[in-house]
KEVOLUM-933308 format. One line per 8 residues: number of its first residue (from 1); their letters; for each residue x, y, z of C-alpha. Coordinates in steps of 0.05 Angstrom, whole numbers, plus 5000, padded with zeros to 4 digits. Example, Ala and Ser with C-alpha at 12.3 -4.5 7.8 and 13.67 -1.06 7.14 Angstrom:
<nodes>
1 = AS = 5246 4910 5156  5273 4979 5143 .
</nodes>
This chain:
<nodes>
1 = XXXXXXXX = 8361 2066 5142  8324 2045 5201  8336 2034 5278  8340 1963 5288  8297 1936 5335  8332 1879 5355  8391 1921 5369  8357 1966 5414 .
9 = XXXXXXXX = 8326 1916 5449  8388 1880 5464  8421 1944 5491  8363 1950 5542  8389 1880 5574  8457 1898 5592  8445 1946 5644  8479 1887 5674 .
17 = XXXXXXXX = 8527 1874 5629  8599 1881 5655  8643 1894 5709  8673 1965 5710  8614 2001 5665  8628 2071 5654  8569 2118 5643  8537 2142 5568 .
25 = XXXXXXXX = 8578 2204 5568  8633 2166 5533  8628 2181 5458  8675 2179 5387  8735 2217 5403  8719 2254 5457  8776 2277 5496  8739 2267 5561 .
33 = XXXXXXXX = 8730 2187 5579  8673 2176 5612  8663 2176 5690  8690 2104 5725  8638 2065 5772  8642 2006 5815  8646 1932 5786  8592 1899 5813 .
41 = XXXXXXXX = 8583 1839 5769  8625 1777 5793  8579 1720 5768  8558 1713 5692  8490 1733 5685  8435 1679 5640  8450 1664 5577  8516 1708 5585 .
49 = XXXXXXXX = 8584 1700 5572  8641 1686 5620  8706 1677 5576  8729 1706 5520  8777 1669 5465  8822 1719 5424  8848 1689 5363  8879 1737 5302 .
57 = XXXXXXXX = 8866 1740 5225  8901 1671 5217  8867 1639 5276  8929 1644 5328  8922 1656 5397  8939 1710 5419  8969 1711 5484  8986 1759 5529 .
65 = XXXXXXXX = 8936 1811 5504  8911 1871 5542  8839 1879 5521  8785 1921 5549  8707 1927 5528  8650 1971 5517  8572 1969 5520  8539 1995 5463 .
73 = XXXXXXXX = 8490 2023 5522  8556 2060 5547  8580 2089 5477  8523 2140 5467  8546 2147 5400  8529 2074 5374  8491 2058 5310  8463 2002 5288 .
81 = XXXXXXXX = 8423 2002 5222  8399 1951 5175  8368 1955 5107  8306 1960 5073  8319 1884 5043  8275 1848 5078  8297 1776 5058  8372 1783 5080 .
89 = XXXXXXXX = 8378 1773 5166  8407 1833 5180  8402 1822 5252  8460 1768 5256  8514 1803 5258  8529 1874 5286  8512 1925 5221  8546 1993 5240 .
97 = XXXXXXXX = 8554 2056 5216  8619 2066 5258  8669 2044 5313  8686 2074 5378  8750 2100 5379  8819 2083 5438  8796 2149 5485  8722 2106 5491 .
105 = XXXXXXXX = 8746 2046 5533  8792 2089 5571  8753 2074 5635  8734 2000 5611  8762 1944 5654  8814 1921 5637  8831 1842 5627  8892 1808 5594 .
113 = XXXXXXXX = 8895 1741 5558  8934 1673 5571  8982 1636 5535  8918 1613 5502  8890 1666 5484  8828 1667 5536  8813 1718 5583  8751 1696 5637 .
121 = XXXXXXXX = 8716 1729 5682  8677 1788 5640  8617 1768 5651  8576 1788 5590  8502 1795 5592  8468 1782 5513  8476 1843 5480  8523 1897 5440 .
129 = XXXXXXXX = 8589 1901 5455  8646 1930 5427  8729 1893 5435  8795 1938 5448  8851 1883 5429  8922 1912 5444  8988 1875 5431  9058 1898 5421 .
137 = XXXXXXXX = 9015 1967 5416  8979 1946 5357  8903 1949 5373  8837 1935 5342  8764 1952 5350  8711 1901 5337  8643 1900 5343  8610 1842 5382 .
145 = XXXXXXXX = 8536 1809 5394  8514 1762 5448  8453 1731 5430  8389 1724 5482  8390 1657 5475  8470 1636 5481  8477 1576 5531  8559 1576 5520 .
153 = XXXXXXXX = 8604 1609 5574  8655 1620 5518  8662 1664 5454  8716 1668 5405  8737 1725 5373  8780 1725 5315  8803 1806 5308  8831 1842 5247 .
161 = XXXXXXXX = 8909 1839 5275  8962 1790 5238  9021 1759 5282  9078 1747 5225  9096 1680 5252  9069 1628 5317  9110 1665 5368  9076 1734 5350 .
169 = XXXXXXXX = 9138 1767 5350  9113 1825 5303  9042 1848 5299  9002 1885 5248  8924 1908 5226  8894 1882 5178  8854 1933 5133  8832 1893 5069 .
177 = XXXXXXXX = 8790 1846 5092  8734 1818 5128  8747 1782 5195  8704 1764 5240  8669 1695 5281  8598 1674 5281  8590 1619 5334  8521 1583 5358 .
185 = XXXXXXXX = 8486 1519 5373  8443 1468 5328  8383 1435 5358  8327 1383 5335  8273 1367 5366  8298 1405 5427  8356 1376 5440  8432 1390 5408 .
193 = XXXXXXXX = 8457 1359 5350  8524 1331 5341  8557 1333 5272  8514 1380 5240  8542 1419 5180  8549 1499 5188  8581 1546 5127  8580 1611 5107 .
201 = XXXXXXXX = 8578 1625 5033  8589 1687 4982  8560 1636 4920  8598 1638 4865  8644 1699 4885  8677 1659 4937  8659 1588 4903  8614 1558 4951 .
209 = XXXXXXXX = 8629 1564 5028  8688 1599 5047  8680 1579 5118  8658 1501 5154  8648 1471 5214  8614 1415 5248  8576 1423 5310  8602 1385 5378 .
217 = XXXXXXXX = 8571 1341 5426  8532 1403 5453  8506 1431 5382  8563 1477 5383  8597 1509 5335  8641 1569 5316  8662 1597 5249  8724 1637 5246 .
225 = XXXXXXXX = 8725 1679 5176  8777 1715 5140  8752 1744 5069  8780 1791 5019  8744 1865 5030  8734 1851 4953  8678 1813 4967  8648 1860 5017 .
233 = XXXXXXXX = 8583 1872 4976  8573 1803 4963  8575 1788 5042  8513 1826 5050  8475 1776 5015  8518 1715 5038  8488 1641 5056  8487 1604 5113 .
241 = XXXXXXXX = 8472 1529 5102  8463 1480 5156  8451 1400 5148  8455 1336 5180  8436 1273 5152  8366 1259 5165  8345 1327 5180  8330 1385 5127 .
249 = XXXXXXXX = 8374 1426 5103  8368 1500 5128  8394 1556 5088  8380 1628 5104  8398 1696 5075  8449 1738 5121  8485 1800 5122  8563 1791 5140 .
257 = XXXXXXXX = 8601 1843 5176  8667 1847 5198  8642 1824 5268  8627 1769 5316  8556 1730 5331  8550 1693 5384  8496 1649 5420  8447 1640 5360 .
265 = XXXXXXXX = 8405 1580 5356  8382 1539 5293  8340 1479 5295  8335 1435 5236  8279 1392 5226  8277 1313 5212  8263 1300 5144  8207 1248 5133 .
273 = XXXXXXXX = 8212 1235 5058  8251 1176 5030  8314 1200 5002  8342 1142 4937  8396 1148 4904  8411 1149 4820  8487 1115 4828  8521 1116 4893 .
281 = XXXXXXXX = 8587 1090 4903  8625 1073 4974  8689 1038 4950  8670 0988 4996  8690 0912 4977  8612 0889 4967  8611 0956 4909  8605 0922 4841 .
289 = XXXXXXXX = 8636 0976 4814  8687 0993 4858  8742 0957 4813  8719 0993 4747  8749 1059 4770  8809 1073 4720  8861 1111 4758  8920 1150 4712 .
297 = XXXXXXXX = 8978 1196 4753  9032 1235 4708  9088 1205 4764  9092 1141 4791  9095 1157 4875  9041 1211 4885  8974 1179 4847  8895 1163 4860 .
305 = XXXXXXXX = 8900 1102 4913  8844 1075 4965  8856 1090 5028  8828 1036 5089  8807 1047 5154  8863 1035 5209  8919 1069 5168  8990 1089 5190 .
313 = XXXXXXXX = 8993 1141 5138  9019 1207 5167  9050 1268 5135  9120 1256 5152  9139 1333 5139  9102 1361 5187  9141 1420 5229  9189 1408 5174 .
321 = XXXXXXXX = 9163 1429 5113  9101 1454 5131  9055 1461 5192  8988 1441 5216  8929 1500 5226  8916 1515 5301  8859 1479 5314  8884 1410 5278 .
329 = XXXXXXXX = 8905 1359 5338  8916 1300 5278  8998 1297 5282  8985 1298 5216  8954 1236 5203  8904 1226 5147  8839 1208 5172  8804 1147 5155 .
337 = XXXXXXXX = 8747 1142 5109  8681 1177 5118  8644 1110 5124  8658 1043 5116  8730 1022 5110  8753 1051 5043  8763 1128 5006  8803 1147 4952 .
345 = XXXXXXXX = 8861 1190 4964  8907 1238 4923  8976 1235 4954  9041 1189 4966  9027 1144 5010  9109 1148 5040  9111 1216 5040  9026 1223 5069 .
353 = XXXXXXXX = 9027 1281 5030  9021 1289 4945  9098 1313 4955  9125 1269 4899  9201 1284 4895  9231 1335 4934  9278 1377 4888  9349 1388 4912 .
361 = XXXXXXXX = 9349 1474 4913  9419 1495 4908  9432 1572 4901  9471 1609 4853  9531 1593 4882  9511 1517 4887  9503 1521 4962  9439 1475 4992 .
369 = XXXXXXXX = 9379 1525 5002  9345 1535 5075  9283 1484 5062  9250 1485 5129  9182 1510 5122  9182 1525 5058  9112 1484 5040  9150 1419 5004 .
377 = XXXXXXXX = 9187 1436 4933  9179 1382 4890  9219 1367 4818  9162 1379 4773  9087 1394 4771  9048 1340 4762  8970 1307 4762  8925 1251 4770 .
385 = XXXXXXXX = 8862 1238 4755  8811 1182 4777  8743 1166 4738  8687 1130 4744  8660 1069 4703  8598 1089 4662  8535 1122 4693  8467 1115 4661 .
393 = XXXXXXXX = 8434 1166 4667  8380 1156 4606  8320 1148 4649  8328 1206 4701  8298 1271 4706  8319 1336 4729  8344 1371 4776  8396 1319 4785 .
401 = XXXXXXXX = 8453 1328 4820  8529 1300 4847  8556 1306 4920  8608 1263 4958  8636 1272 5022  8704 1299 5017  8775 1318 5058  8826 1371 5027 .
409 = XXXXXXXX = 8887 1401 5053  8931 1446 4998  8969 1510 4991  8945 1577 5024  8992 1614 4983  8948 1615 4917  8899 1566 4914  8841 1611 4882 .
417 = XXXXXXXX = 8827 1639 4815  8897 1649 4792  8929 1592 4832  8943 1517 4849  8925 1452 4867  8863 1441 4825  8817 1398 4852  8766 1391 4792 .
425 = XXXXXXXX = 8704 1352 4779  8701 1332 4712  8649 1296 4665  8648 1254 4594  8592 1242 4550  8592 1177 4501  8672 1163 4507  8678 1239 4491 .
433 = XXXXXXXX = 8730 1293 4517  8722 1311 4588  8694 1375 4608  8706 1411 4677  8634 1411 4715  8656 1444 4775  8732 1464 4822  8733 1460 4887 .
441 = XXXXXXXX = 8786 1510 4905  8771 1584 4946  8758 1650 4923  8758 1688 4987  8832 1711 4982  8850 1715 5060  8894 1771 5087  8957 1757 5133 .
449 = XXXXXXXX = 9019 1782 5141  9042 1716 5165  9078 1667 5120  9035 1626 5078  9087 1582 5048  9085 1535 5106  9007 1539 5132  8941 1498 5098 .
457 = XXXXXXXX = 8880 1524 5064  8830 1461 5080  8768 1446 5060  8735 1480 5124  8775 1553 5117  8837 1577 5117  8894 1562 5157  8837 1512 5200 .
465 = XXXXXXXX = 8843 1430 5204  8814 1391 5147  8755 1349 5170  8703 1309 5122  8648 1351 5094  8590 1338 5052  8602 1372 4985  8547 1418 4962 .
473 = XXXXXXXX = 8507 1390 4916  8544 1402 4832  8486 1401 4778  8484 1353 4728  8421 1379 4698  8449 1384 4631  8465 1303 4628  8393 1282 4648 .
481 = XXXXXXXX = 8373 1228 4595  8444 1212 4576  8461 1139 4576  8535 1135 4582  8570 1190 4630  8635 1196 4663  8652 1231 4722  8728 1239 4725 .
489 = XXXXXXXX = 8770 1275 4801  8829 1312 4781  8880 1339 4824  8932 1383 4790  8994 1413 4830  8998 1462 4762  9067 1479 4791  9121 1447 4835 .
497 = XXXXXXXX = 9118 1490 4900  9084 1483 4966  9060 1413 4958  9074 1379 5027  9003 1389 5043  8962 1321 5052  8920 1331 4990  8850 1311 4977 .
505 = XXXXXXXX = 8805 1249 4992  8735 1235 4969  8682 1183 4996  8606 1161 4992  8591 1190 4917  8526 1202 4908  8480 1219 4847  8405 1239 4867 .
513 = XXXXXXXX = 8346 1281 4845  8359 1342 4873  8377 1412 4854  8452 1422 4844  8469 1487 4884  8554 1493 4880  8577 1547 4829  8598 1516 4755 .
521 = XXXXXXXX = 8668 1514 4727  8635 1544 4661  8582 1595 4641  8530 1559 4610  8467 1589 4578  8422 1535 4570  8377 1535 4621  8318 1484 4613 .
529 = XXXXXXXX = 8255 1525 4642  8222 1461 4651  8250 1455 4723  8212 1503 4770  8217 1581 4745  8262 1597 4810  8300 1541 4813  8312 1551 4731 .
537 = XXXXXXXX = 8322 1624 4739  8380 1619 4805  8413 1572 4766  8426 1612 4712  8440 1667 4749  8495 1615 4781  8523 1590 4714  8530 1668 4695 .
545 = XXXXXXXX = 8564 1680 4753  8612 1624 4750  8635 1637 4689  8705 1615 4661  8732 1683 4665  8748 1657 4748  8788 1607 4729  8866 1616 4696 .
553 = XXXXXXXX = 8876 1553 4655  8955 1573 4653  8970 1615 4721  9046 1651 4716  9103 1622 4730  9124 1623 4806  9188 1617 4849  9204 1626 4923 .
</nodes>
């Protein structure tokens, strides 16, 4: 290993850094704190932070925290290393060897959060720092970077602690998984951009980004993550992808820690080159082939149906069923489309959820079982599926891809490998049986104590508000040349539990000449080397990867 730079160079700017800095005596476990000095800092220095937001492993606020913080200039003991793989950013997040212990802060300042979960007035310089959260004398140590050139006065910090339900009544660590926040700012040309897209991505392991978020009206953004420890070694080499429309794409290699980032800036750059399209389709009234989708449901209420702008469709089983993520301020409405004034959406339009039929429980004794929160029982599992007219495809050339800009809200309780709520992208060749190209449901596995019957897994993360995304790009390499193709949705509840969530929406399909990057439903070993050697290579690598053996056709039987 070697001394990163970076890291030592940030520790030489917070000689500054805090009020109530204690001197380098302070190490791991020492039974003597170190001595106490004077706060002096009471105005946040440049490019510093001045408020803190404390959220736990399921994004909660948690209020009424005591939390105090440490300099990695004061913990004389602090190392920060990074490896000899020079094309993963290792200089991101904090990469550490090991964490100061409860006796360290002892003479830290102390500061306690609101019923929101902030705390103001530290007054961070850009640097190392490291977090003591405490609540109902639980506690937990994070590591923490500002970045030389942050502009935002606040950083959120999601910590490894679960609260069991919103009130926090009961508290506990979390020790099998990865939780941390990486938060920054998107420019062009110099300026911040609005809307751009920011995810963090383990590939196939996790099934594309695990983590989303658009930027604000200031370039900001912040990405709140919660991964199984499972995937630890494939979070060294993890992605982070960044687009707009109009701009280049950005993607860059970095190492993920269970850690926050914060003040990084990116800055994408305008792309000049036409972008056309193969087949596009909007769903708008002027689409000639808007009417030539063929739309098929297993039950009658909860089916494919378009959804227009100016809706009153709301999930009518919100607070009782099931609840919204933290940061969703919808009431539970369904948003309207992407563009233009139509989408297709999975769900019941009564309900605004794909709850078809809500079962009557009764219990052994024929008494009516406690519903409330319990995520939306339905009678029976059920599906639906929505394809396109034909796509000719005879004259193209690869790489050629499919993306559309889609919404999803499901189950958090098991909506991975083994789990529920399919969402699969299917294709047909010459009136032939459809194949699945690609699922759209999580592999990161999240860790909480708190009770997932009741709380989303969205398209941006777990347990955070749905908002429309641009899918990564699915390969359809292997269908260059073909003249009559199919491209089928399918959303499958597999089983008849949890489904009051609001279900999935798609918009603004898209076929183009450009490399497919998501991970494939199937292995597939037929890798044309025509298309450039990397390009051919990493996408066999991907097919490898996201091979079947992810995916349980028939997961086990369930009850609550």
């Amino acid at each position: 290993m070697k001394l990163n730079i970076i890291a030592t160079m940030l520790l030489a700017s917070t000689g500054m850094i805090m009020t109530g800095c204690g001197s380098d005596s302070g190490s791991s476990g020492s039974s003597t704190p170190p001595s106490q000095t004077t706060p002096e800092e009471t105005v946040t220095p440049a490019n510093g932070v001045e408020r803190l937001i404390i959220t736990d492993a399921s994004h909660l606020a948690l209020a009424d925290a005591d939390i105090r913080i440490l300099s990695a200039a004061q913990w004389s003991n602090n190392v920060t290393s990074i490896s000899d793989n020079n094309t993963v950013d290792h200089s991101l997040f904090v990469q550490y060897d090991r964490l100061p212990v409860i006796n360290d802060f002892s003479s830290a300042r102390e500061y306690t959060t609101d019923h929101l979960g902030v705390s103001g007035s530290v007054h961070l310089a850009p640097g190392i720092y490291y977090i003591l959260v405490r609540k109902h004398s639980e506690t937990a140590i994070v590591p923490f970077i500002i970045h030389p050139t942050n502009t935002n006065k606040e950083l959120s910090i999601n910590v490894p602690l679960t609260c069991n339900n919103a009130e926090c009544e009961t508290i506990h660590p979390v020790n099998e998984a990865i939780i941390g926040t990486l938060s920054g700012q998107v420019l062009a040309q110099g300026q911040p951009l609005a809307n751009a897209q920011v995810s963090l991505s383990g590939g196939a392991a996790t099934n594309g980004a695990f983590v989303t978020a658009l930027t604000d009206a200031k370039g900001y953004f912040s990405l709140a993550f919660n991964v199984s420890d499972e995937l630890g070694d494939t979070l060294k080499n993890a992605t982070l992808m960044i687009s707009a429309p109009g701009y280049i794409s950005l993607t860059k290699q970095v190492a993920v820690t269970s850690s926050i980032s914060g003040g990084s800036q990116f800055t994408l750059i305008p792309n000049t080159e036409a972008t056309t399209s193969i087949w596009q389709e909007t769903f708008e009234e002027d689409s000639a082939t808007r009417d030539e989708w063929e739309n098929a449901s297993t039950v009658e209420e909860t089916k494919w149906s378009l959804l227009q702008k100016n809706h009153k469709i709301i999930n009518k089983d919100v607070n009782r069923l099931v609840t919204l993520a933290p940061d969703d301020s919808s009431n539970g409405k369904l948003p309207d489309p992407a563009q233009g004034n139509y989408a297709y959406w999975y769900g019941n339009g009564v309900a605004g959820s794909f709850l078809n039929k809500e079962a009557s429980l009764l219990t052994e004794e024929g008494q009516p079982v406690e519903t409330r929160l319990n995520g939306g029982t339905s009678a029976q599992a059920y599906y639906g599926t929505l394809t396109s007219p034909v796509i000719d495809l005879s004259t193209t050339q690869k790489p050629i891809s499919l993306s559309f800009k889609t919404w999803w809200e499901i189950e958090s309780v098991n909506p991975s490998s083994r789990g529920y709520d399919a969402m699969d992208v299917e294709v047909s060749v010459n009136g032939g049986e459809f194949k699945k190209l690609a699922r759209l449901n999580p592999l990161s596995d999240p860790q909480t104590d708190y009770n997932r019957w009741s709380i989303p897994f969205s398209n941006f993360g777990f347990n955070l508000a749905p908002q429309f995304a641009q899918q990564e790009a699915i390969s359809l390499d292997e269908y260059a040349g073909q003249s009559k193709v199919k491209i089928r949705f399918k959303f499958d509840t597999v089983d008849q539990y949890y489904n009051a969530y609001r279900g999935w929406i798609i918009d603004d399909i898209v076929i183009q000449n450009q490399p497919g990057t998501f991970p494939l439903y199937s292995n597939n070993e037929e890798v044309d080397d025509e298309v450039s050697m990397f390009v051919a290579k990493a996408a066999k690598a991907l097919m490898q990867l996201a091979s079947s053996s992810r995916w349980i056709e028939n997961p086990p039987e369930r009850t609550q």
